[in-house]
LOMARTI-27817 format. One record per residue (C-alpha): residue number from 1; residue in three letters; x, y, z. Coordinates in steps of 0.5 Angstrom, whole numbers, plus 500, padded with zeros to 3 digits. Example, Ala and Ser with C-alpha at 12.3 -4.5 7.8 and 13.67 -1.06 7.14 Angstrom:
<sites>
<k->1	r->Ala	x->525	y->491	z->516>
<k->2	r->Ser	x->527	y->498	z->514>
</sites>
This chain:
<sites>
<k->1	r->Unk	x->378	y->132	z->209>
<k->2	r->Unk	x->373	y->126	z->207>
<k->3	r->Unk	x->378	y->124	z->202>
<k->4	r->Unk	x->383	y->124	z->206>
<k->5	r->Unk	x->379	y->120	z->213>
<k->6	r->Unk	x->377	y->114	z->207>
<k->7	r->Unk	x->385	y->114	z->206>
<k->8	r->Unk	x->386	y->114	z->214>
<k->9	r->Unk	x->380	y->109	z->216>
<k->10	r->Unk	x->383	y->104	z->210>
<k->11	r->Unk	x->390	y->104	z->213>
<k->12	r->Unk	x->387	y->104	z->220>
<k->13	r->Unk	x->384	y->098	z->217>
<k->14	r->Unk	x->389	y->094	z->214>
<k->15	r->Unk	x->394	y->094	z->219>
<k->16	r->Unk	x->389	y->093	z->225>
<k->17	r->Unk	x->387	y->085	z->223>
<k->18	r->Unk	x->384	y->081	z->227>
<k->19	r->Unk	x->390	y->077	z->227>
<k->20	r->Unk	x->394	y->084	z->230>
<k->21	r->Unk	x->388	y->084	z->235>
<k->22	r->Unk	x->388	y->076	z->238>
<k->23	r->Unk	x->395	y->076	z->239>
<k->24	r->Unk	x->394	y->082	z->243>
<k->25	r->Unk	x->390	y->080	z->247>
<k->26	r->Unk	x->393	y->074	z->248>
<k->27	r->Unk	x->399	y->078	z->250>
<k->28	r->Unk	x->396	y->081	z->256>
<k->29	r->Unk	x->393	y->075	z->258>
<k->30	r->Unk	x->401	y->071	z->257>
<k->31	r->Unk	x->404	y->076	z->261>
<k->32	r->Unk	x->398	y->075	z->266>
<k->33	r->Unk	x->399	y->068	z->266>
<k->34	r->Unk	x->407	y->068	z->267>
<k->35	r->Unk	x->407	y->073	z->273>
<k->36	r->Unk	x->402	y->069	z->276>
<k->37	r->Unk	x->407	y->064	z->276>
<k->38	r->Unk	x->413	y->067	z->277>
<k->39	r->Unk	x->409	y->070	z->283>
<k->40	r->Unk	x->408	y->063	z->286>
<k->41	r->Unk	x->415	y->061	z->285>
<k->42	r->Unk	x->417	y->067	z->289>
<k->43	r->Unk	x->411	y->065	z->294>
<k->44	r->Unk	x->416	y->058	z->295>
<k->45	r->Unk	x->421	y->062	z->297>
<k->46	r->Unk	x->417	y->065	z->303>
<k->47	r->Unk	x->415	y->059	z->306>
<k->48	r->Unk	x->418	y->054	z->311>
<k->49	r->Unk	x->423	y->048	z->308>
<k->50	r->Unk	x->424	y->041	z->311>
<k->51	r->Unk	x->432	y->040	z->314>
<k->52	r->Unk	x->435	y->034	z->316>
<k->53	r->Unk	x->440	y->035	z->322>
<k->54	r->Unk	x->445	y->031	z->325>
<k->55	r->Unk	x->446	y->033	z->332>
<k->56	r->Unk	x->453	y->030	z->333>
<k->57	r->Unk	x->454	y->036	z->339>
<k->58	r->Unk	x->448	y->033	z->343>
<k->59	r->Unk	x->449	y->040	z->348>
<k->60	r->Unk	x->444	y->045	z->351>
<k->61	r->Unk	x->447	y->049	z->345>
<k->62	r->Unk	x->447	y->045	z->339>
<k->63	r->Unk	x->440	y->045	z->341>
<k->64	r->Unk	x->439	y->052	z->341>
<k->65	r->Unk	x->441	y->053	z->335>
<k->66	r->Unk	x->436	y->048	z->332>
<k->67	r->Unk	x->431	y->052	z->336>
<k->68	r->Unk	x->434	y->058	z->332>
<k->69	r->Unk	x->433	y->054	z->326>
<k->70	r->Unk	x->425	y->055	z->326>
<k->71	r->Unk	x->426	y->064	z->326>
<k->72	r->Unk	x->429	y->063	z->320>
<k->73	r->Unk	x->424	y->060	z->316>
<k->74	r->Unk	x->426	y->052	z->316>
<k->75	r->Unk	x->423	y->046	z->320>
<k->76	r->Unk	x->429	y->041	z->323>
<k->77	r->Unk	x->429	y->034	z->324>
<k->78	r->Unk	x->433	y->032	z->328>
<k->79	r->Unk	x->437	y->025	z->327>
<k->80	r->Unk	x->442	y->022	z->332>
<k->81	r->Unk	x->449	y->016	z->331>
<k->82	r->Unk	x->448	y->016	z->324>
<k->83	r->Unk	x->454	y->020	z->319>
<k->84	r->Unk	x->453	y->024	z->313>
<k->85	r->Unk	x->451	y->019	z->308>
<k->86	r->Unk	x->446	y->016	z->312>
<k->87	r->Unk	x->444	y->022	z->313>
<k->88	r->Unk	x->443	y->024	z->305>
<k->89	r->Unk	x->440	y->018	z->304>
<k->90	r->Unk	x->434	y->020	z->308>
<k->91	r->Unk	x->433	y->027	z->305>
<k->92	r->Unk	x->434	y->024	z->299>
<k->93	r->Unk	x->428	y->018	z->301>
<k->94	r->Unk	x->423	y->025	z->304>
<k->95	r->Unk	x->425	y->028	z->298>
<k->96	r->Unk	x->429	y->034	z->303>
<k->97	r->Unk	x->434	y->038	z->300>
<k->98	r->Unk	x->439	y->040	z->306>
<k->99	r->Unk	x->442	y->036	z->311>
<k->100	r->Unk	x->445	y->041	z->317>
<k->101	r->Unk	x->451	y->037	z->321>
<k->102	r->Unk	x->452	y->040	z->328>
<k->103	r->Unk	x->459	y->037	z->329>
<k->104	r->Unk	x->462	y->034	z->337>
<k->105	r->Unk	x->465	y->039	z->340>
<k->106	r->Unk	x->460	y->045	z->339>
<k->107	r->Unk	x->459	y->047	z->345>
<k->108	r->Unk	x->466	y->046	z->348>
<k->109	r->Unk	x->470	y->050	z->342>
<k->110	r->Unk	x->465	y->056	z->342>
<k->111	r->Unk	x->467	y->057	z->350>
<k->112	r->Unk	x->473	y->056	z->349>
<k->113	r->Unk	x->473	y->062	z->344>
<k->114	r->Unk	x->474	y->058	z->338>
<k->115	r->Unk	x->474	y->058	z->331>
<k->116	r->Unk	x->467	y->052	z->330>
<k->117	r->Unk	x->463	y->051	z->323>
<k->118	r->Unk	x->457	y->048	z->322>
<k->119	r->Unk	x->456	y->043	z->316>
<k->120	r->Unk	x->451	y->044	z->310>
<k->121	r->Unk	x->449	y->040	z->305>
<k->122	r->Unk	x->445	y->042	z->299>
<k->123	r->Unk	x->441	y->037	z->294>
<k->124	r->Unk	x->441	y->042	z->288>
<k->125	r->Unk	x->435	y->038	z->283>
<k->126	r->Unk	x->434	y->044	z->279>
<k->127	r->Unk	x->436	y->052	z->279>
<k->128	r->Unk	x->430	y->055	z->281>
<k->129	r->Unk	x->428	y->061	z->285>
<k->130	r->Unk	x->425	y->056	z->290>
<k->131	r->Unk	x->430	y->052	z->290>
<k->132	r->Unk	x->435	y->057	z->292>
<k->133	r->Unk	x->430	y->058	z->298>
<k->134	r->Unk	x->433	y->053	z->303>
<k->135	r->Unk	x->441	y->056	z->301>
<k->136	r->Unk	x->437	y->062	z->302>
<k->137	r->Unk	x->435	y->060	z->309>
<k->138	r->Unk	x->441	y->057	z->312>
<k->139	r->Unk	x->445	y->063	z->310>
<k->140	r->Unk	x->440	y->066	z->315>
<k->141	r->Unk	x->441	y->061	z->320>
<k->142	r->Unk	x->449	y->062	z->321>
<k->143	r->Unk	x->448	y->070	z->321>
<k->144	r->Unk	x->443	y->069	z->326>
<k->145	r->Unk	x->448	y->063	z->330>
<k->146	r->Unk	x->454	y->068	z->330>
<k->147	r->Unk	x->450	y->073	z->333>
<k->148	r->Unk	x->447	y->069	z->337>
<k->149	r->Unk	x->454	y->067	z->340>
<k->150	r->Unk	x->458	y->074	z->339>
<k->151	r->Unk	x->452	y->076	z->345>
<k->152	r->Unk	x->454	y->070	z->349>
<k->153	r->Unk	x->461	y->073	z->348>
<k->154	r->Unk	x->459	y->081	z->349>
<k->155	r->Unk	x->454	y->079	z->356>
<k->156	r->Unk	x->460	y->075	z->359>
<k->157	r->Unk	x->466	y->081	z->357>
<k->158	r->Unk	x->461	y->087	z->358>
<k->159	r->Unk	x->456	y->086	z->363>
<k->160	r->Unk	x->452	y->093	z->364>
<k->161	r->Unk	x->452	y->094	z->356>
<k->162	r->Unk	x->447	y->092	z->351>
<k->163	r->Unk	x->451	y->087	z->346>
<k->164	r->Unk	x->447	y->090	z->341>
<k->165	r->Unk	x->452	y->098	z->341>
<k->166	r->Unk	x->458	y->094	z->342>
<k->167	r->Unk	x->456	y->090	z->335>
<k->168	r->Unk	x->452	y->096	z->331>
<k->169	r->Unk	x->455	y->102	z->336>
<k->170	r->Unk	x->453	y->107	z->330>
<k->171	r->Unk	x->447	y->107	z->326>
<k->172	r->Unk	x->445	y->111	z->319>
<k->173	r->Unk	x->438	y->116	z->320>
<k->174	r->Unk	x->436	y->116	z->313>
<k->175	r->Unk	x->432	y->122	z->310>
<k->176	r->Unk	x->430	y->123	z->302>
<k->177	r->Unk	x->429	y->129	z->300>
<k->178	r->Unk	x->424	y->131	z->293>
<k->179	r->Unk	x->422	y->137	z->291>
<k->180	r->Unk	x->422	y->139	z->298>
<k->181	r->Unk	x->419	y->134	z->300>
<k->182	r->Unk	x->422	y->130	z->306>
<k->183	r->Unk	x->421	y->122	z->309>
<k->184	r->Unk	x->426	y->117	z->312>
<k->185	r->Unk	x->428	y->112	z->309>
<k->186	r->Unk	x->434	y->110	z->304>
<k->187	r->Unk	x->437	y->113	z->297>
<k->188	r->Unk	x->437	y->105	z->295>
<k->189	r->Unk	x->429	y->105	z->298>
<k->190	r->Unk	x->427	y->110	z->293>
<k->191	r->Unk	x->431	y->108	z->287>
<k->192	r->Unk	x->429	y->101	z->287>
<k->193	r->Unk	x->422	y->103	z->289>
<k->194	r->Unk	x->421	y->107	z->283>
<k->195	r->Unk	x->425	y->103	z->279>
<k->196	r->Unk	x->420	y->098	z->280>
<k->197	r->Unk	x->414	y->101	z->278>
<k->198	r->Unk	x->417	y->104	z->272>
<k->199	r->Unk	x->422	y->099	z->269>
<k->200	r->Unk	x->417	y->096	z->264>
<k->201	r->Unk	x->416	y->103	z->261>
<k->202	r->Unk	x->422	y->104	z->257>
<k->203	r->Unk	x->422	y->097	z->256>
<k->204	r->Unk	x->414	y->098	z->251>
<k->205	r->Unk	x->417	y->105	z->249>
<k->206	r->Unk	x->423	y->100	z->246>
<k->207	r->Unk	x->418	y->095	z->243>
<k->208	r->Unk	x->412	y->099	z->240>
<k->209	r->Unk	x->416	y->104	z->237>
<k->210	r->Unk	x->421	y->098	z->233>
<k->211	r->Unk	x->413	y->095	z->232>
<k->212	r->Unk	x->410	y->101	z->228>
<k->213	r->Unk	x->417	y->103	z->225>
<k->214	r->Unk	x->417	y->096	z->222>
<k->215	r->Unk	x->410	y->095	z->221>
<k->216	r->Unk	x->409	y->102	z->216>
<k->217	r->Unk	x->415	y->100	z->212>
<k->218	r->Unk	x->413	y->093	z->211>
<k->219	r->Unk	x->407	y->097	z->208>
<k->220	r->Unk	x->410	y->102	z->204>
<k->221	r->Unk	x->414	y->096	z->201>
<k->222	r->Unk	x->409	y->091	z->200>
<k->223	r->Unk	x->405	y->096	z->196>
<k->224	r->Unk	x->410	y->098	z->191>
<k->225	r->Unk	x->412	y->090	z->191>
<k->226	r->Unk	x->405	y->088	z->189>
<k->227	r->Unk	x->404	y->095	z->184>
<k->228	r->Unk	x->398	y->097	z->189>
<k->229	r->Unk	x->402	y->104	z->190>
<k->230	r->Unk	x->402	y->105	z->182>
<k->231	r->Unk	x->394	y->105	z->183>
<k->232	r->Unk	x->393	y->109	z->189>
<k->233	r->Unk	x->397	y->115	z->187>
<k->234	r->Unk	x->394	y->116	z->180>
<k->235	r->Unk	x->387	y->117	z->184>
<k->236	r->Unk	x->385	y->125	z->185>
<k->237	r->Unk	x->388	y->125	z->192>
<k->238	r->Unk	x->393	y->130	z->195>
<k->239	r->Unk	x->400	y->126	z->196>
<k->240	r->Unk	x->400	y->129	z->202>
<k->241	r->Unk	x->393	y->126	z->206>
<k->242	r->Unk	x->397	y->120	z->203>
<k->243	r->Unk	x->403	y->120	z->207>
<k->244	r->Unk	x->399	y->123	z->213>
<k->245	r->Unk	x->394	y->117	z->213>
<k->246	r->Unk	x->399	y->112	z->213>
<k->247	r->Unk	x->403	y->116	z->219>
<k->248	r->Unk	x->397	y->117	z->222>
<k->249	r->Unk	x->393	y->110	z->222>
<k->250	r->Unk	x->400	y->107	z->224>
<k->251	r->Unk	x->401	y->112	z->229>
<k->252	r->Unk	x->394	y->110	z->232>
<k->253	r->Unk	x->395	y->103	z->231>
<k->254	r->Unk	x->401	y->103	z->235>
<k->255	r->Unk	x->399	y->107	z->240>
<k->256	r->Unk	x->394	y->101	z->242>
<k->257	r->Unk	x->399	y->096	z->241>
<k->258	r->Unk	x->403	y->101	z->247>
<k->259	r->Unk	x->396	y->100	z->251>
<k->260	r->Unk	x->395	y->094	z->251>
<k->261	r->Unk	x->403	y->092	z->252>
<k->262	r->Unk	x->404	y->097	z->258>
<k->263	r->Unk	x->397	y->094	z->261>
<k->264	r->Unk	x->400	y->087	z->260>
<k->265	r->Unk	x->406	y->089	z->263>
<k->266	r->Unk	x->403	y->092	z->270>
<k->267	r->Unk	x->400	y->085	z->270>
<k->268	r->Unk	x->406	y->082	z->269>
<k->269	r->Unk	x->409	y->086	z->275>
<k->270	r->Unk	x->403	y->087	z->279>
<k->271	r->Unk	x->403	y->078	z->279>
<k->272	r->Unk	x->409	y->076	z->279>
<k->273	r->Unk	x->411	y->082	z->285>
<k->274	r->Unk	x->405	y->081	z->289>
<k->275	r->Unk	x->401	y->087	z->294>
<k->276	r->Unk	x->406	y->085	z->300>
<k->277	r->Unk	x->406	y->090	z->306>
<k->278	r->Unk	x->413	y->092	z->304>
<k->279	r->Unk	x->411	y->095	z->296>
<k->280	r->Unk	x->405	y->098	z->300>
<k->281	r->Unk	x->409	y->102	z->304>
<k->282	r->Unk	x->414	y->105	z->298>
<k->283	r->Unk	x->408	y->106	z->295>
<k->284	r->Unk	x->406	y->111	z->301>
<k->285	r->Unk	x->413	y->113	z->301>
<k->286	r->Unk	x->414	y->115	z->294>
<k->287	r->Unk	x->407	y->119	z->294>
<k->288	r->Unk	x->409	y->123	z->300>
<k->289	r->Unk	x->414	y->125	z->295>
<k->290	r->Unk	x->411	y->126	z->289>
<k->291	r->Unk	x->414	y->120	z->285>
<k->292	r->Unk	x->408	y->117	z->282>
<k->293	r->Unk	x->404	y->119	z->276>
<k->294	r->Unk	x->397	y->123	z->276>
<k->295	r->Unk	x->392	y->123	z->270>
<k->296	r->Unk	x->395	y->129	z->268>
<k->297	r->Unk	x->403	y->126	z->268>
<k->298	r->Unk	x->400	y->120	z->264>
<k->299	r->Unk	x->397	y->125	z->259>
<k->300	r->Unk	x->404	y->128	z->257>
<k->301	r->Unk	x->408	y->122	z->257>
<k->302	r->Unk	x->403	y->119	z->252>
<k->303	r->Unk	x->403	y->125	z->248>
<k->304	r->Unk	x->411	y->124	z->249>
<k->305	r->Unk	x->410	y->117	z->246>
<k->306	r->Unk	x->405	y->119	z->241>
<k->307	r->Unk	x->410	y->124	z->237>
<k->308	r->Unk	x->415	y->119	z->239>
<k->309	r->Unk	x->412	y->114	z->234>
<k->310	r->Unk	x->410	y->119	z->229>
<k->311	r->Unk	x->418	y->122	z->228>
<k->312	r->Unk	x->419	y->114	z->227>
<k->313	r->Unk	x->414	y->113	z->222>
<k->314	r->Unk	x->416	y->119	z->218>
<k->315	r->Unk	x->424	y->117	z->218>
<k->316	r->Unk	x->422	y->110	z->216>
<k->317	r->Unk	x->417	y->112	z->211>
<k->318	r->Unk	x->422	y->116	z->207>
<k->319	r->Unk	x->426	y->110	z->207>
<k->320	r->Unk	x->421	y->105	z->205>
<k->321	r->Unk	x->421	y->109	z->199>
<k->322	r->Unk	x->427	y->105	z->197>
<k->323	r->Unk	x->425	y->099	z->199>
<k->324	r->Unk	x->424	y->093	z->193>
<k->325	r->Unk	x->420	y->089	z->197>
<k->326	r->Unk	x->419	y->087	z->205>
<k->327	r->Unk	x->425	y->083	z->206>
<k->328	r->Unk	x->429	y->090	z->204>
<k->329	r->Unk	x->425	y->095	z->208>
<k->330	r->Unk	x->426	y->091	z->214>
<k->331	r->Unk	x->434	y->092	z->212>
<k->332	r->Unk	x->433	y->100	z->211>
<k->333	r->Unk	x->430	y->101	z->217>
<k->334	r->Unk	x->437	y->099	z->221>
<k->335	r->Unk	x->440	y->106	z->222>
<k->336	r->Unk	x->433	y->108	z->226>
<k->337	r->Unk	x->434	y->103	z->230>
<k->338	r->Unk	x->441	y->104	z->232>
<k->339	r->Unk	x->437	y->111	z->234>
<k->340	r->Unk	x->433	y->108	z->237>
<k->341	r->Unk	x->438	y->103	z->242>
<k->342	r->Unk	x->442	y->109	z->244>
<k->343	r->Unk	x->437	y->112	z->248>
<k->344	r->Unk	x->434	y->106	z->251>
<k->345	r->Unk	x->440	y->103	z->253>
<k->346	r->Unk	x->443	y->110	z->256>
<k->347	r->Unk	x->436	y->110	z->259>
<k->348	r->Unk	x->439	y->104	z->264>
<k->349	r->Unk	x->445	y->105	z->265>
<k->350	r->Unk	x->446	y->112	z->265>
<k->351	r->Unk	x->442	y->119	z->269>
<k->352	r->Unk	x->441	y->124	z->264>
<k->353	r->Unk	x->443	y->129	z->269>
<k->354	r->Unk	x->451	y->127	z->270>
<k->355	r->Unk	x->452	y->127	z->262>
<k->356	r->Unk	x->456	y->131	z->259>
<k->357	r->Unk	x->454	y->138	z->255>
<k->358	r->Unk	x->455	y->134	z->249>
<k->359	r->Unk	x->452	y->129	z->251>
<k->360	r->Unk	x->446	y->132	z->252>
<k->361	r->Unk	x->445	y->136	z->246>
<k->362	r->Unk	x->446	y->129	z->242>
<k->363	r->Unk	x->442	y->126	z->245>
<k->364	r->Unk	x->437	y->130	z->246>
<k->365	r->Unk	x->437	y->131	z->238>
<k->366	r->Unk	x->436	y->124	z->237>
<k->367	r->Unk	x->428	y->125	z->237>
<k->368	r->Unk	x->427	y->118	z->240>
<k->369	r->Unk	x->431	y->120	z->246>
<k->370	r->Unk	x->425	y->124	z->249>
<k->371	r->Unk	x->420	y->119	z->251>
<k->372	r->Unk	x->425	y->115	z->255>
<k->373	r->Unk	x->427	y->121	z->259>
<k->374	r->Unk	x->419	y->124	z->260>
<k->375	r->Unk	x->418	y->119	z->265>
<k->376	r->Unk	x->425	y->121	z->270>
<k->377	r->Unk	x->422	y->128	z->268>
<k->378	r->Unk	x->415	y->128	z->270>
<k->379	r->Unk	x->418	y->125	z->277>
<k->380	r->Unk	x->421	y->130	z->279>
<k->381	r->Unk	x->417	y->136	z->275>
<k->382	r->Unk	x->420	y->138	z->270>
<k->383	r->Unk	x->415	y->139	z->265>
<k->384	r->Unk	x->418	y->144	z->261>
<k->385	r->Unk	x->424	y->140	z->258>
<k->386	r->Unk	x->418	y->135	z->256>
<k->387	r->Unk	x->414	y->140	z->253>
<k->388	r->Unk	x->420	y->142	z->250>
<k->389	r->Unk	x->422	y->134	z->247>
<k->390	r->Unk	x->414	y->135	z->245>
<k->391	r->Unk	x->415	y->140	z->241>
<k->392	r->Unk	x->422	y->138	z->238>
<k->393	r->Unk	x->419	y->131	z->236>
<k->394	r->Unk	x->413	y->135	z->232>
<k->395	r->Unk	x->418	y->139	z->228>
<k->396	r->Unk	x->422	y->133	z->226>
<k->397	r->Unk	x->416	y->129	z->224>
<k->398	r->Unk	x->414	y->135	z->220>
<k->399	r->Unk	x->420	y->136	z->216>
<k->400	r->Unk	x->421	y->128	z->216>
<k->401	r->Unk	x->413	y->128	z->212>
<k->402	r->Unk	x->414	y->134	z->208>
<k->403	r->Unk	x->421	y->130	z->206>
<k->404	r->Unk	x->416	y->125	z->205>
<k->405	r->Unk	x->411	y->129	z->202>
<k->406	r->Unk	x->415	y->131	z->196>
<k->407	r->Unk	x->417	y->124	z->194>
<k->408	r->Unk	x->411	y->121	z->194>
<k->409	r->Unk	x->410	y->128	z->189>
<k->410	r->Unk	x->415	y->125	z->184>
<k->411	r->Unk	x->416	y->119	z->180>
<k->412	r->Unk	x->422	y->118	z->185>
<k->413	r->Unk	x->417	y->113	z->189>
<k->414	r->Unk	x->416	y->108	z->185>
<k->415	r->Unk	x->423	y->108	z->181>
<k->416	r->Unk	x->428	y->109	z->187>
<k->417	r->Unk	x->432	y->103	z->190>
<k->418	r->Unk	x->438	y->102	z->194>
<k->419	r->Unk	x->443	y->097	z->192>
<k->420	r->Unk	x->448	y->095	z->195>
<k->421	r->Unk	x->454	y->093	z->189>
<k->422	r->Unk	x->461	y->089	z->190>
<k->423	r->Unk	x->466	y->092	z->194>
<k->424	r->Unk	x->462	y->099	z->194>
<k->425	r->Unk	x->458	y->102	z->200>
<k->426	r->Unk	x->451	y->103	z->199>
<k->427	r->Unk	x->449	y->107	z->193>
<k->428	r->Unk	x->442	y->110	z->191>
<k->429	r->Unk	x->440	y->109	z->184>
<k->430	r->Unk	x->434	y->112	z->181>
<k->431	r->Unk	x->431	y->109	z->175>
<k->432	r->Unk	x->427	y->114	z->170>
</sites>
């Protein structure tokens, strides 16, 4: 066992650099930086924007749609007799980027029950967030006009009656109901509540398994390619606490990687979303239902996690070993990486649930899938199908070392190559 925690700590050691440290720390603090920007950006959004406005209509009701203008986020300023090019070349000068042109004749084809318009003209300087706002505003402003008017209209037709039943006569009454809790609020609410919080997960799943298969094989080749594997396997050590502690430390490694990107990540989220009162108030909806995660539910999905990452390692391991060098091990590592796109896309795109009988078992047999379908699992109770994915994970993995195992055993890990020959598909060769 000495032997074997000497192996471990050594590998540990190779591939937890400080240079490895230093940028993981600089990650967690460039993710942290950039929500904070694309928080301050999303914060233009919220505040109110200048606008320049032609009153050509001069009526009470031009002037109560300029009043309207104010509910809706924007501060006019109003100009008279002068066209629209006049009036661009002022937004320009104050460095405005809406001009609203209220046209004669307003008021007078608004009572005569007329199709009107109301002339927006938007500057674009550049396609940002915050540059969109002012659009975003105006739209608002002509859907409150409209509504404003069709009342006028209503009151006038149907005067014992609230406008407000005639426009909106039936309302939907929304009621969520998980694991046999209910709240009142919409489907769309809760999906885009949950999706929010844990977007990012399949996301690092995605990265740090892709990081630590790579980082494993990149070190099984580079040992073969500077002959160092030739001495570590002539000492008196057991092959199999070689193959472990090189699974093992990089599983480990990667596992630090995954905190490191997940809390960068929640900053990210938490940064650039802000703790609005709306995101409180979903966050109260979901705990009502029992769709947030517990010390207990984040203990299994790194447990999931874990094991996802030493079934990773185990299949690139076995497929290092017929790497020539570093640039050819990133190569072999294709096929586990098109196991590992499967799942994180579907992860997406689809619901685990609506697949077919098929699907399911394919899917479940791909051993990377389980991690990105515990989050969706521990949500909704379902821990049996996640200590199931647990299980089967640690079956493959150990297979995958025993394979492993019985290579590093032969004179195959150092003679093994793969090449690939003109007009031929990939051949193993083994040179004795």
């Amino acid at each position: 066992m000495r032997k074997f925690l000497v192996l471990l700590k050594k590998e540990v050691k190779s591939l937890l650099t400080p240079q490895m440290l230093i940028s993981l720390v600089t990650m967690v603090v460039l993710f942290s930086v950039m929500g904070k920007m694309v928080g301050r950006e999303t914060a233009k959004v919220k505040e109110p924007k200048e606008v320049i406005v032609i009153d050509n209509d001069n009526s009470t009701l031009s002037n109560k749609v300029i009043e309207l203008m104010k509910g809706v986020n924007l501060i006019p300023e109003v100009i008279k007799d002068v066209d629209v090019q006049e009036g661009l070349d002022e937004a320009k000068e104050k460095g405005i980027d809406t001009l609203i042109v209220i046209p004669e004749g307003f008021k007078e084809n608004v009572l005569g029950y007329k199709k009107t318009h109301i002339g927006i003209y938007t500057v674009m300087r550049s396609f940002s967030i915050s540059a969109l706002s002012s659009s975003t505003s105006t739209k608002a402003l002509i859907s409150k006009i409209s509504e404003d008017i069709s009342k006028r209209y209503i009151e006038e037709r149907f005067k014992d009656v609230d406008p407000n039943i005639i426009q909106k006569p039936v309302e939907a009454k929304n009621f969520v109901i998980v694991k046999d809790r209910m709240v009142e609020a919409s489907p769309e609410m809760i999906s885009a509540a949950v999706t929010s919080q844990n977007v990012f997960i399949p996301i690092i799943l995605m990265f740090v398994i892709m990081m630590s298969a790579q980082m494993i094989a990149s070190a099984v080749a580079m040992e073969k390619e500077n002959k160092t594997l030739e001495t570590l396997l002539t000492l008196p050590i057991k092959r199999t606490y070689i193959v472990i502690s090189k699974m093992l430390g990089a599983s480990l490694v990667a596992l630090l990687m995954s905190v490191f990107y997940m809390y960068g990540m929640k900053n990210y989220i938490g940064q650039m979303t802000g703790v609005g009162g709306g995101m409180s108030v979903s966050s109260n909806i979901l705990r009502e239902l029992g769709l947030t995660f517990t010390p207990g539910t984040y203990t299994l999905l790194g447990i999931s996690l874990f094991f996802a990452i030493l079934s990773a390692l185990s299949l690139a391991t076995i497929l290092a070993v017929y790497a020539e060098d570093v640039k050819t091990a990133q190569t072999l590592l294709t096929p586990l990486m098109v196991l590992l796109l499967i799942p994180y896309l579907l992860s997406f795109f689809t619901d685990f649930s609506s697949l077919s009988l098929v699907a399911k078992i394919l899917l479940f047999l791909i051993p990377f899938s389980h991690p990105f379908l515990a989050s969706r699992f521990l949500l909704f109770g379902n821990i049996n199908m996640v200590i199931f994915g647990i299980l089967y994970m640690a079956l493959f993995s150990i297979v995958c070392i025993i394979v492993a195992t019985k290579i590093f055993s032969s004179d195959k890990i150092l003679t093994a190559k793969l090449k690939l020959k003109r007009g031929s598909l990939f051949k193993t060769k083994f040179r004795i």
